[in-house]
C-alpha positions in Angstrom: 12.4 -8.1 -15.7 10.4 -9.8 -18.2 7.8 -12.5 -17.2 6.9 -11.5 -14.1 6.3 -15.6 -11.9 5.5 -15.3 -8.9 6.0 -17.3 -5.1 3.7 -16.0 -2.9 4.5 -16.6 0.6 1.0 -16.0 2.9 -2.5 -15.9 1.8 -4.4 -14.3 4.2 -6.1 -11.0 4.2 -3.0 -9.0 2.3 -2.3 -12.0 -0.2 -5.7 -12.5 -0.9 -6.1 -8.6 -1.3 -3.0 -9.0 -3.9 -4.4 -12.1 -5.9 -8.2 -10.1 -6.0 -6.1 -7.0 -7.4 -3.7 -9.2 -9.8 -6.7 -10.9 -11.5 -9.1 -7.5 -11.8 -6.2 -5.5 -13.2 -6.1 -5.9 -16.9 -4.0 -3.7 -17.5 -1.3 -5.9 -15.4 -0.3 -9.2 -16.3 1.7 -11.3 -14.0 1.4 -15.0 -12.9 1.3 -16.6 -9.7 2.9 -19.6 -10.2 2.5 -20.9 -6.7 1.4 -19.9 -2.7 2.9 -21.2 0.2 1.2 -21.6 3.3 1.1 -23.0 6.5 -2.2 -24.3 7.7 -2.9 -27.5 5.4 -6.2 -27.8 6.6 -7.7 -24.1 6.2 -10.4 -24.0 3.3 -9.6 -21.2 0.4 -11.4 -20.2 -2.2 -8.5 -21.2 -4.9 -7.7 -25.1 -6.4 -4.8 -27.2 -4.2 -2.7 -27.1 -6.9 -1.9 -23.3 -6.3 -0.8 -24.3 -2.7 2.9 -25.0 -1.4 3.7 -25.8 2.5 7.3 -26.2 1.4 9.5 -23.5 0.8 11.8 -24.6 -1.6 9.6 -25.2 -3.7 9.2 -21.5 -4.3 13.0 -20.5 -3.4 14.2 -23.5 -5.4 12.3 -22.7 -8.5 14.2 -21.6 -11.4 11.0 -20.2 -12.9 10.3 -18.0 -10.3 12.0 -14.4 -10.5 9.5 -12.8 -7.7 9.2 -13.5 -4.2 6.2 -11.9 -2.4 6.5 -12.4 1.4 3.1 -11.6 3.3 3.2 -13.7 6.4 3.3 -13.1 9.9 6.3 -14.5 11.3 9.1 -12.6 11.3 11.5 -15.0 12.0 10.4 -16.8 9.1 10.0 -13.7 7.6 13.8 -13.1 7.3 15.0 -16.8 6.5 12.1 -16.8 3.3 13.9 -12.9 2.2 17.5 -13.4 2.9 17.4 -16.8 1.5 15.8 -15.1 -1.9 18.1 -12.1 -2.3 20.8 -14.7 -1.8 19.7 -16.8 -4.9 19.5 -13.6 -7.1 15.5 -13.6 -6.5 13.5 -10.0 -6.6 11.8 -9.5 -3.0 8.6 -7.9 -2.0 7.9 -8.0 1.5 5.5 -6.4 3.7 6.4 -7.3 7.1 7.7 -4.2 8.7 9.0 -5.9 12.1 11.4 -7.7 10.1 12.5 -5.3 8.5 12.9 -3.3 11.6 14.8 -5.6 13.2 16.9 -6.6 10.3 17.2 -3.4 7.7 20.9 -2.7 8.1 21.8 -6.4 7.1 18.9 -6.1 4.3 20.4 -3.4 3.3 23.8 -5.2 2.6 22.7 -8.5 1.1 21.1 -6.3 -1.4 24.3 -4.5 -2.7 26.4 -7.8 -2.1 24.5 -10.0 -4.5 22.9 -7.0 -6.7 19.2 -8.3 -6.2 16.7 -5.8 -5.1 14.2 -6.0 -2.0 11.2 -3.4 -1.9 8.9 -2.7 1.1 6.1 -0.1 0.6 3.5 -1.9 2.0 5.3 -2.3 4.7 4.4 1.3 6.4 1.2 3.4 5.9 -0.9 0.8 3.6 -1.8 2.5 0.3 0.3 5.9 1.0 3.5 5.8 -1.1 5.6 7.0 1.5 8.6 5.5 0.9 8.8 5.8 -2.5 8.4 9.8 -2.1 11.6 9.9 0.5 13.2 7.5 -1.6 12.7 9.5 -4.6 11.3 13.6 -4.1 13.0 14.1 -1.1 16.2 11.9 -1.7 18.0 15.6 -1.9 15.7 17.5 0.2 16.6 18.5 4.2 13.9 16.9 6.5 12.5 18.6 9.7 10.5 16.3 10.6 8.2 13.4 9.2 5.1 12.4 11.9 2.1 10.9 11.2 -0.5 8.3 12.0 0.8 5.2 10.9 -1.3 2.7 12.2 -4.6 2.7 10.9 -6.2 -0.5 13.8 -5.6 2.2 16.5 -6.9 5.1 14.6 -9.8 3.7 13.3 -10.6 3.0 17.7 -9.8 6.3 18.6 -12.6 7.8 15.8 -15.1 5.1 17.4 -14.4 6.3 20.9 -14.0 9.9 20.0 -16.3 10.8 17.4 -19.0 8.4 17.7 -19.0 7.6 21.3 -18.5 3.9 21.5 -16.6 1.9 24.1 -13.3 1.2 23.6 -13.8 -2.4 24.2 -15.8 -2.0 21.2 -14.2 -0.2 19.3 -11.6 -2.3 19.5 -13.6 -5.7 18.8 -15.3 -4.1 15.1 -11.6 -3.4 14.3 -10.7 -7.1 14.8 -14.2 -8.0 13.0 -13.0 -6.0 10.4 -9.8 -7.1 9.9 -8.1 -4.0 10.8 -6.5 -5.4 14.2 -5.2 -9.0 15.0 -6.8 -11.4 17.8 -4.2 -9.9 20.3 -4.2 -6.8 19.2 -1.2 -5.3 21.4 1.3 -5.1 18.5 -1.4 -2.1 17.1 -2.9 -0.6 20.3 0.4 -0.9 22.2 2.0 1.4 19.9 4.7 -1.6 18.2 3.5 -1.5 15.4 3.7 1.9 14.7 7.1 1.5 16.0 8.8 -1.0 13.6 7.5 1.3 11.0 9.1 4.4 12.2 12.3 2.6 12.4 12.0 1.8 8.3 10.9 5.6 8.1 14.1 7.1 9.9 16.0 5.0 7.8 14.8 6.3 4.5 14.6 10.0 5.5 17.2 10.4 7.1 19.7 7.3 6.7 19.9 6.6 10.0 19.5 2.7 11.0 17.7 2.6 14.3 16.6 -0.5 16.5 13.3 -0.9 18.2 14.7 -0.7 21.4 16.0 2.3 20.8 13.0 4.1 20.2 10.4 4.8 22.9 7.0 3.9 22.2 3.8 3.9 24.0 0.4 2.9 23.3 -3.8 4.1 23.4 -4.4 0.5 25.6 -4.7 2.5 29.0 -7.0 5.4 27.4 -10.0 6.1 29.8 -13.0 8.7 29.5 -11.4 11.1 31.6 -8.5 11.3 28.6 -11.1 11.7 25.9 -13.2 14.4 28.2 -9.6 16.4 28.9 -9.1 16.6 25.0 -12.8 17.6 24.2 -12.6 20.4 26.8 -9.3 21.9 25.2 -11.1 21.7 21.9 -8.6 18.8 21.1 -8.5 15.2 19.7 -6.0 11.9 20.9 -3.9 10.4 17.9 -1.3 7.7 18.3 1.4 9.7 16.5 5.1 7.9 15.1 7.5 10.5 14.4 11.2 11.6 13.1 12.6 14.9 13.7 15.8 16.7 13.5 16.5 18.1 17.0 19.8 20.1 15.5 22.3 19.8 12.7 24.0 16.7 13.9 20.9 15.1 15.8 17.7 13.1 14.9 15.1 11.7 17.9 12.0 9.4 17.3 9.4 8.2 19.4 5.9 6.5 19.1 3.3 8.3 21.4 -0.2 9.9 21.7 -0.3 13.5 20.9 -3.6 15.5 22.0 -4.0 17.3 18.5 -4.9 20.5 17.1 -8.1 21.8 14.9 -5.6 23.1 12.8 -2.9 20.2 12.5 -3.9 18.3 8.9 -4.0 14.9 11.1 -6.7 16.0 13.1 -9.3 15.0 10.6 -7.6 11.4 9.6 -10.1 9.2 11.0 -10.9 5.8 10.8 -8.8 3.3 9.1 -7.1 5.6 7.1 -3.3 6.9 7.4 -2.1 10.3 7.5 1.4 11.4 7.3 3.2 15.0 7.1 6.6 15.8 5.5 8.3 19.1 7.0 11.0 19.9 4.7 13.5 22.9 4.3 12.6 23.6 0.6 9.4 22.2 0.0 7.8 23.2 3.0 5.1 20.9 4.5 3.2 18.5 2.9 0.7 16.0 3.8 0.0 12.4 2.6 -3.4 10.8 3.0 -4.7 7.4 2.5 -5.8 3.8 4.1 -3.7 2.1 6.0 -5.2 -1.2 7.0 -7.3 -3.4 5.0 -6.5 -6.5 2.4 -6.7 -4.0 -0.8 -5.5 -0.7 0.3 -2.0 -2.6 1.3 -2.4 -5.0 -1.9 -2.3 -2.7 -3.8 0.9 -1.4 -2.5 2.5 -5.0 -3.0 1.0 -4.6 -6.3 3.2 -1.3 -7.0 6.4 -2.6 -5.8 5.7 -5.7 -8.3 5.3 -3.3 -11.5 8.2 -1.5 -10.3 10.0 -4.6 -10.3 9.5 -4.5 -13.8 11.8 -2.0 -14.5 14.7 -3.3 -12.1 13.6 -0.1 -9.4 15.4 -0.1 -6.5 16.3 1.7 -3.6 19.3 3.5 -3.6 19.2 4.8 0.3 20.8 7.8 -0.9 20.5 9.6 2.9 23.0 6.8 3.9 25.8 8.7 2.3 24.5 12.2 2.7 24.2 12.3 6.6 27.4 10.2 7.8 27.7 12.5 10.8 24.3 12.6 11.8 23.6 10.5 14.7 19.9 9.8 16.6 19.4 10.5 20.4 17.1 10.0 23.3 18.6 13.1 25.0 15.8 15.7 24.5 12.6 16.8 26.3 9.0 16.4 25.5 6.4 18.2 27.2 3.5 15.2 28.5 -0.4 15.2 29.4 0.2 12.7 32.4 -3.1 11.6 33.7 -2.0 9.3 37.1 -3.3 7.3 39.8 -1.3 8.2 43.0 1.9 9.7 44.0 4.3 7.3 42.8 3.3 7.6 39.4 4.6 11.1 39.6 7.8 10.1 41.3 8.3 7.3 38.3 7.8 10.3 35.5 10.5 12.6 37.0 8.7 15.3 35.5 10.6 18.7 35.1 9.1 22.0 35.0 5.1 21.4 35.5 3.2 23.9 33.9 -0.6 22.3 34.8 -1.9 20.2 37.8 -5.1 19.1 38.3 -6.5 16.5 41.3 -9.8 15.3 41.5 -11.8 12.7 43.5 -11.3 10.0 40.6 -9.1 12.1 38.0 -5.6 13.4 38.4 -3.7 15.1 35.7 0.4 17.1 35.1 1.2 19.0 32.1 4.7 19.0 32.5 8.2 18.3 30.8 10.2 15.1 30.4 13.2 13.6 29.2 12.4 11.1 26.4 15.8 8.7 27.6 14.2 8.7 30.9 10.9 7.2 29.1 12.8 4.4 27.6 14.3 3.2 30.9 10.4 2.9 32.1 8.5 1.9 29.3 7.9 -1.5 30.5 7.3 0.0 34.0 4.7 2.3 32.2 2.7 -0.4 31.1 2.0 -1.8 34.1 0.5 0.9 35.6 -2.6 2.9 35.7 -1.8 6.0 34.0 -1.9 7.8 30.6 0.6 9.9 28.7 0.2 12.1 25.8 2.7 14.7 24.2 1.0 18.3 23.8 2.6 18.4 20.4 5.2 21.4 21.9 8.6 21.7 20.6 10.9 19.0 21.7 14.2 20.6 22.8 17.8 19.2 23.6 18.1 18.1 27.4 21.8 19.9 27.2 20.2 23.1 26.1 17.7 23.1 28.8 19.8 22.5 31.4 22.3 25.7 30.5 19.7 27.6 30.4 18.5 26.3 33.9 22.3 26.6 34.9 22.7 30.2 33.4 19.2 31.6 35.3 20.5 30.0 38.6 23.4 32.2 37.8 21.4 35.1 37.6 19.8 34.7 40.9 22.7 33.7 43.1 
């Protein structure tokens, strides 16, 4: 693509992250040949003639061959990228809960009218990510691929954890800082993280999941008697998103907080910044660092999806082809920290095999097993109640194999 001009769709923190990058680079030359936004009466720091608040006259420009998409909406979202691919326009999007929600379709539209769509700032900021399953591992075998993904509740968690502050906060410097949104439930509930794991299973192992599908839960009913449970057991609490292969013809994923070990590489990602870990059958396990949140760090991801777009790059979703038979499940076990308020909140867990119970005049805590399908039923129920869950980072294991083993010892004894 020669003559790279530019629609920009969105001008906040992440578009004016991009335009700050675009005009420092020198070494980069591309034009913005117009923004569109929404609020005509919000004061920026560029001249009115940049500014759009129609649509088409971005997607109806023959001039422009790049579409940048970096608003909020994600229903406006997918009309701006569809509509774009559609008209033989490069896309660059970042909104991950579009693509979530939408990625099979996206998928299509782009090999139906051979115009490519490219999303790495879409999940973990400034960490290539996709690019490195799209590309070094597009013939490797995956184990697994967790990480934190969100850097809004990570950055919290270091506040309340290492330094002691409130989570109340915590959470309001994030927001100060641009690192969470006024309602911040999309990052501390755990969704956000979510959407992005969906666009991660995809790319590792071609596996199109929905949202629903996936369990998720957040760090929003945290208390101190979470944080002083992991500092006894030497541990730390990290809103983990992860993918793994539960047996040759299986993959599970699921959004949760993991109490994490000294020794784990995402035990010292703090703050803002992302941390992801690759467990592959050849190349072992490796570990990808960076920031996650912020106006630059995820600019400059937008920034490498535009030079790519230079060069025609494109996905190719190779996995999609290599794992046909593979299908994902909800029908394993995870071994949970559960720390509950009264009876009923054990009866709602259905916990299995309990390996740790502690009761106290204000703190009550299980270590025990449960099935992740069982979580998804409750997850709303969850929520609403005063209680905290965590996975101990343990193996996760098939429900079927569990219970023949159950089955087979009951044998034994009768």
């Amino acid at each position: 693509m020669n003559g790279l001009k530019i629609g920009l769709f969105g001008f906040g923190c992440v578009g004016q992250g991009l335009y700050d990058i675009l005009n420092q680079n020198e070494g980069f030359r591309a034009e913005v040949v117009k923004i569109c936004v929404k609020d005509p009466h919000k004061a920026r720091p560029l001249s009115d003639s940049y500014f759009t608040f129609d649509k088409e006259e971005i997607l109806g420009n023959p001039e422009i061959n790049l579409v940048v998409e970096l608003i909020n909406n994600a229903g406006e979202a997918y009309d701006i990228v569809t509509t774009a691919l559609k008209r033989g326009k490069t896309v660059v999007t970042a909104n991950k809960k579009m693509l979530a929600e939408h990625l099979e379709e996206l998928v299509a539209l782009q090999g139906e009218y051979g115009t490519p769509l490219l999303y790495e700032a879409s999940v973990c900021g400034s960490i290539p990510i996709i690019r490195n399953l799209e590309e070094y591992y597009d013939n490797e075998l995956l184990h697994s691929v967790c990480g934190i993904i969100n850097g809004s509740s990570n950055y919290i968690l270091s506040k309340v954890f290492s330094e002691g502050q409130t989570y109340t906060a915590a959470l309001k410097k994030a927001q100060e800082l641009g690192f969470a949104e006024t309602d911040p439930t999309l990052d501390v509930g755990g969704f956000d993280a979510l959407n992005k794991l969906c666009i991660l299973v995809a790319h590792a192992y071609g596996l199109f999941v929905k949202p629903e599908e996936v369990f998720n839960f957040g760090i929003q009913s945290l208390s101190a008697h979470d944080f002083q449970f992991a500092r006894e057991k030497g541990l730390k609490i990290k809103l983990l998103a992860q993918v793994q292969k539960v047996d040759s013809g299986t993959v599970t994923a699921f959004v949760i907080p993991q109490l994490v070990r000294p020794d784990d590489y995402l035990y010292n990602v703090e703050n803002e910044y992302n941390g992801v870990t690759v467990q592959a059958a050849f190349a072992d396990r490796q570990f990808f660092m960076g920031k996650g949140a912020g106006g630059h760090p995820t600019g400059s991801a937008v920034l490498s999806d535009i030079s790519a777009s230079r060069y025609a790059y494109r996905y190719e979703y190779r996995k999609l082809s290599q794992h046909k038979n593979l299908t994902y499940t909800t029908a394993v076990t995870l071994e949970i920290y559960l720390r509950y308020h009264d009876e009923a909140d054990l009866e709602l867990l259905q916990l299995g095999y309990i390996s740790e119970k502690y009761s106290g005049r204000n703190f009550h805590y299980v270590i025990g097993e449960v099935s992740l399908a069982h979580l998804l039923t409750i997850r709303e129920e969850l929520a609403s109640r005063d209680l905290f869950i965590a996975s101990t980072g343990r193996k996760v294991e098939p429900v079927r194999e569990k219970v023949l083993v159950e089955e087979a010892l009951l044998r034994q004894v009768m």
